[in-house]
C-alpha positions in Angstrom: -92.1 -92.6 13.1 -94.9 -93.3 15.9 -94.8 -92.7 19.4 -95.0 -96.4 21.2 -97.2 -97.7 22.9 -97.3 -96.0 26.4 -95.5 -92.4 24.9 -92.9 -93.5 27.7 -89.3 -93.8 28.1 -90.1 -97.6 28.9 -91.7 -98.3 25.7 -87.5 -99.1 25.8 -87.4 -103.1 25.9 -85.2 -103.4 29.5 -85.9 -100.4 30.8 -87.8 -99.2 34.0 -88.7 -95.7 35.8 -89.6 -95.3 39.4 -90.6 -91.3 41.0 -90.1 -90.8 44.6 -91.6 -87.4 46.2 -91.5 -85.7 49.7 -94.4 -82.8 49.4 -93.1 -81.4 52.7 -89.8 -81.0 51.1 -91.5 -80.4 47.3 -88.9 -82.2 45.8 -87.9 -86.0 45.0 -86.2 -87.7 42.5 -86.3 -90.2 38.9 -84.5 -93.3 38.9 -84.3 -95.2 35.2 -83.5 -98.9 35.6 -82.2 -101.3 33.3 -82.9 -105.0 34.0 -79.6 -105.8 32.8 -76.7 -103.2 32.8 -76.6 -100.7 29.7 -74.2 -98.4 27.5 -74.3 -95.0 28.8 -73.3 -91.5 27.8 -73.4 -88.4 29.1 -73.6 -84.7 26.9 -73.1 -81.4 29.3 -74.1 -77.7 27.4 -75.7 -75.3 30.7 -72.7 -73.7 32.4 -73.8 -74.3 35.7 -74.0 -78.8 36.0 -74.1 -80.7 39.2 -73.1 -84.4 38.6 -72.0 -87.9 40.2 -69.9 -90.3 38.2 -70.0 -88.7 34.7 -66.4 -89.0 33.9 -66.7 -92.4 34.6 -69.3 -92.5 31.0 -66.4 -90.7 29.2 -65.8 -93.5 25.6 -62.1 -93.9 26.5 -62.9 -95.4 30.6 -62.7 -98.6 31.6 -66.6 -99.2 32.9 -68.6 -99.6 29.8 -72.2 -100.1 31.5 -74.3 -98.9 34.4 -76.7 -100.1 36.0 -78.9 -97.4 36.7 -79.0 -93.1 36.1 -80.5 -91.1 38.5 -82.5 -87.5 38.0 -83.0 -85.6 41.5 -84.1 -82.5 43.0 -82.3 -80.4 45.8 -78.7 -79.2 44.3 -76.0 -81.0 45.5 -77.9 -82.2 48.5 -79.6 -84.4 45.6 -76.6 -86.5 44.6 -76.9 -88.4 47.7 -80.0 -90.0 45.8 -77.6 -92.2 43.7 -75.8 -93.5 46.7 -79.1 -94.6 48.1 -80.1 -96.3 44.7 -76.4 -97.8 45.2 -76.9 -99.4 48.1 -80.1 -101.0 47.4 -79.0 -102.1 44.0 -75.6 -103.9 46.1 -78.5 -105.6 48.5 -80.2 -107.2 45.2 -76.6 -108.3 44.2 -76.0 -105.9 40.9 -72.9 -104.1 40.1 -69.5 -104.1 39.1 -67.6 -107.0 39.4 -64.3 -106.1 41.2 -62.6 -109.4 42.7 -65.8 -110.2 44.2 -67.2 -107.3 45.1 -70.3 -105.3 43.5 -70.0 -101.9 43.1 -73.5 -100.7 41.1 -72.5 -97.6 39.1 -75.0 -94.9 39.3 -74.3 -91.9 37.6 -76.9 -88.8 38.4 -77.1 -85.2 37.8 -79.3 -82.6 39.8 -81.4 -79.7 39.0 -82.0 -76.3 41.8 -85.2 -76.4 43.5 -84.3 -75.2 46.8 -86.5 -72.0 47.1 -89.7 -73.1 45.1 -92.0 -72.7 48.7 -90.8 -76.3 49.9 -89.5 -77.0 53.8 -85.6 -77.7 53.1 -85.0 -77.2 57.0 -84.2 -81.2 56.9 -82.9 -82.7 60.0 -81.5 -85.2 57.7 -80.8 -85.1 54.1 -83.9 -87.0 52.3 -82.4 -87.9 49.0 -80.7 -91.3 50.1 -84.2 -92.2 51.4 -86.2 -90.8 47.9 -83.5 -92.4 46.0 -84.0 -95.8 47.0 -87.9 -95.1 47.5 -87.5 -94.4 43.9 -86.0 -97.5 42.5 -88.0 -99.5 44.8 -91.2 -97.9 42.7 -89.4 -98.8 39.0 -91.6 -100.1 36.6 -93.2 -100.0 33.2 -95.9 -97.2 33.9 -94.7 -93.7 35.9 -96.6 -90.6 36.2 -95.4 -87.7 34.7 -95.8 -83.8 35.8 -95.3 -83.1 39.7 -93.9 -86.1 39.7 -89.7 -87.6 41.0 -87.4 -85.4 39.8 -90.0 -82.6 38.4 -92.0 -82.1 42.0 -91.2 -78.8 42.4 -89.3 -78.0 39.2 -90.2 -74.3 37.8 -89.6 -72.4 34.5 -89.4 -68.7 33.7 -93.5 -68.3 33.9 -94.8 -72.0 35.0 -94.1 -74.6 36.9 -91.6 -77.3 35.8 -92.0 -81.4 35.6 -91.5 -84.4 34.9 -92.2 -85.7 31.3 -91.5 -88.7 29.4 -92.0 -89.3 25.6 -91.2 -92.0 22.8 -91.0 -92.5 19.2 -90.8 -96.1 17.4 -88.9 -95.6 14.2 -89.4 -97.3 10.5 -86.4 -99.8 11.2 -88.2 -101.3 14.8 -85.5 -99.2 17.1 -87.6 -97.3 19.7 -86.4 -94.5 21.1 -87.3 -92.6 24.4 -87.1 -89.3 26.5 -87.2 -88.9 30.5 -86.6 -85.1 31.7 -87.1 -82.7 34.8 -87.7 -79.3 33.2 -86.7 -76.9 35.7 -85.4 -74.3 33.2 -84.8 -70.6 33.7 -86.3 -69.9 29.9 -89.9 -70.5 28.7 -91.5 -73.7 27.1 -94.4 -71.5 25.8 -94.7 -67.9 24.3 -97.0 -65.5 25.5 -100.3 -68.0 25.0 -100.3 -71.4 25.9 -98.8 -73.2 23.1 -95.6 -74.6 23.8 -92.3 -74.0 21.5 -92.4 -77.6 21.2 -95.5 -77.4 19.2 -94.1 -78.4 15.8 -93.1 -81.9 17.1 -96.2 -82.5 18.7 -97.9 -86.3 18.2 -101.7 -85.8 18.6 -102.8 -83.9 21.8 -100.4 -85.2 23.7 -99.6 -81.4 25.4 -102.8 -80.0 24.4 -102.5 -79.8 20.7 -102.8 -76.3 20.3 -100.2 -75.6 17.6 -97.1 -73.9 17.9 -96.0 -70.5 18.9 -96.6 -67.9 16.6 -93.7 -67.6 14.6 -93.2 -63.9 15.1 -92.5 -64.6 18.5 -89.3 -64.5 19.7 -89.5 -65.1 23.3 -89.1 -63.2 26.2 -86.6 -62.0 26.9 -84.2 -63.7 30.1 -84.8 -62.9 33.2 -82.8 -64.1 35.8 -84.3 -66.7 38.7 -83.4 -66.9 42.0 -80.9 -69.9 42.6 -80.2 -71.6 39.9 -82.1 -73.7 36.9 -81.3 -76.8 35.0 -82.9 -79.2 32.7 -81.7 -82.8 33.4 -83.0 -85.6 31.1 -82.3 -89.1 29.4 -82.5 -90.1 26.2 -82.5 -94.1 25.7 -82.8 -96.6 22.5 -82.7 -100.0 22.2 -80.1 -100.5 19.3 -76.7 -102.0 19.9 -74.2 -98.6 20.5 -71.1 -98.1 21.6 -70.4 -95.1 24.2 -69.1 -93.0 21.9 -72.4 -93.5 19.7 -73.6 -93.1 22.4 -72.5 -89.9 23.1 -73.2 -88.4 19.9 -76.8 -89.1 20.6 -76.8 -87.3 23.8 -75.4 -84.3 22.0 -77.7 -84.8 19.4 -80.4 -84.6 21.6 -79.8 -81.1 23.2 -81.4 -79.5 19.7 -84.4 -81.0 21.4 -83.7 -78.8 24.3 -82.9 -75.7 22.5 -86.8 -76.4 20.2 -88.8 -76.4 23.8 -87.2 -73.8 26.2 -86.0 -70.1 24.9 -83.8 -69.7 25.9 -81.6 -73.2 27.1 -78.2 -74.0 28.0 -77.7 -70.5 30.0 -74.9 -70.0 31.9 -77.2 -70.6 35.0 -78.3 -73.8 33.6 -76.6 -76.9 34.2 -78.5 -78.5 31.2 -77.4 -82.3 30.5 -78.6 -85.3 28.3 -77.7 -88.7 29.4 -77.8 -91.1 26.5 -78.9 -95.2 27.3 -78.6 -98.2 24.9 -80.0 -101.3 26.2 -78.0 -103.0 22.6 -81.2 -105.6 22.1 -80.9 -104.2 17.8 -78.2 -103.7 15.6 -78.0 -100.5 13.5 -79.4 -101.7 9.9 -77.1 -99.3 8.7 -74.2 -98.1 10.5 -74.2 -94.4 8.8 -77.6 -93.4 8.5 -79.4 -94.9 11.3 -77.3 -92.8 14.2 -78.4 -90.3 12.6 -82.3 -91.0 12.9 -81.5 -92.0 16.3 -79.7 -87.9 17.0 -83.1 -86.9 14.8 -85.5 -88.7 17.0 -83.9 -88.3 20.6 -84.4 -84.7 20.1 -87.9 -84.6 18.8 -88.7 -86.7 21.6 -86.6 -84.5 24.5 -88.6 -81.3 22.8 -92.0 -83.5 23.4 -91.1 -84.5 26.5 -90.2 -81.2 28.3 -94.2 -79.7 26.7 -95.7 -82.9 28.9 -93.8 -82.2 31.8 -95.4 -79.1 32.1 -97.9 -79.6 30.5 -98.8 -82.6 33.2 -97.5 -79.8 36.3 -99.9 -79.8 39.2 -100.3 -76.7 42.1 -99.2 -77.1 45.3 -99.5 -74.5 48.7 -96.5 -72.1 48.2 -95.5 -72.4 44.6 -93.3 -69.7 43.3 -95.3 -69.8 39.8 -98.3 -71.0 38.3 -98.6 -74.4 36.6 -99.9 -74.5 33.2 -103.1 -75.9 33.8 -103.9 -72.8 36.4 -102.6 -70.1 33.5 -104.4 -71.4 30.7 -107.2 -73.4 31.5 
């Protein structure tokens, strides 16, 4: 396995990303398009989630596809980013089929980043306007870090972000990771090396090497609000939702190898699973199975550039990583 070409979520044939941000606000939200509708899944392990439409990805429902999935900032307040993205997507024509009427379907999920230093004392909630902002910005190339969904994301120790990473397997299938760390644990020990070390491709997070292995962690410590780690995982082979869903899952051991510790009962950790279905499994056994494998090697890569990437703003809570360690 490789990483492809742009170490992106889009190195997914069909799929696009557009970031929206309000630095008043320090927040702002991640819109991942597909040119054509997709197969969708959705994988739920923190105890405290905050979602739109994810029943609606369950394998026994009778929508199949969406047409986007939307990562946001600001608690609930955030979920009204998918309705914007809905409403632009209607204007361009796309959605749901239902006697002549389009209904786009948008699932999202949110993350807690109401008291990172930001002015939340909206007149108006900004999330419809950052949610269409967003998908009007999707396209092939997307910065990561302070960034959408991950502007003012924070960990135990650091701040959070935005981060994005890919892998190109030995059969052609490409898989890709899109997440907004803002986790209650740690992505790195007590130096800067990230727990996600192991899985590293290069220096894509610094290539320091891992955590030393005598490390545990530290040990939790609660944050004010709430957390939550909210990402996607998409491919490009042909899967069916329930597939689909076993990928998602799959993917959360990516979590668990980056943040110590995840899926808290304060964290509303979730992994969306995409399949654009542009390649058939070669082998209908073996190959979900590499797909599990490599959506969670790149998730654990992913969340170490997101915070990696992190940049300081007036009023942060904690230091980026840059700032700490450099």
């Amino acid at each position: 396995m490789r990483p492809g070409e742009r170490n992106l979520i889009t190195d997914v044939p069909g799929l696009l990303v557009g970031n929206a941000s309000d630095a008043r606000v320090k927040s702002g939200t991640t819109v991942l398009l597909g040119e054509q509708p997709f197969t969708a899944a959705v994988h739920v392990m923190g105890g405290a989630p905050g979602t739109r439409e994810t029943d609606l990805l369950a394998p026994d429902k009778t929508v199949q596809q969406v047409d986007a999935l939307v990562l946001s900032g600001g608690s609930a307040f955030g979920l009204d980013a998918a309705s914007g993205v809905a409403d632009a997507l209607r204007a361009q024509g796309r959605g749901f089929d239902v006697g002549g009427q389009r209904v786009p379907i948008v699932p999202g999920a949110i993350l807690f980043d109401l008291l990172n230093g930001g002015d939340k004392d909206w007149p108006e909630n900004p999330y419809k306007r950052l949610g269409k902002a967003a998908l009007d910005a999707a396209g092939a190339e997307f910065a990561l870090g302070s960034e959408g969904a991950g502007t003012g994301a924070t960990t135990r120790s650091l701040k959070g972000g935005l981060g994005s990473a890919s892998l190109v397997l030995e059969c052609g299938i490409t898989v890709g990771a899109l997440v907004a760390v803002n986790a209650l644990g740690d992505v790195v020990g007590d130096g800067p090396e990230f727990w996600a070390g192991p899985w590293e491709f290069g220096a894509e997070f610094g290539g320091l090497g891992p955590v030393k292995a005598a490390d545990p962690g530290a040990e939790p410590r609660f944050k004010d609000g709430q957390a939550t780690t909210i990402a996607i995982v998409a491919t490009d082979a042909a899967l069916s939702q329930a597939e689909a869903q076993r990928v998602a899952t799959a993917a959360h051991d990516g979590m668990a190898r980056a943040i110590v510790p995840s899926h808290t009962p304060y964290d509303g950790d979730l992994v969306f699973a995409a399949a654009t279905g542009a390649i058939a499994l070669p082998d209908p056994i073996l190959t979900p199975m590499a797909l599990g494998h490599a959506a969670a090697t790149c998730l654990a890569r992913a969340i170490a550039r997101g915070v990696h990437a992190a940049r300081p703003a007036a009023g942060d809570p904690v230091p980026c990583w840059a700032e700490k360690f450099t």
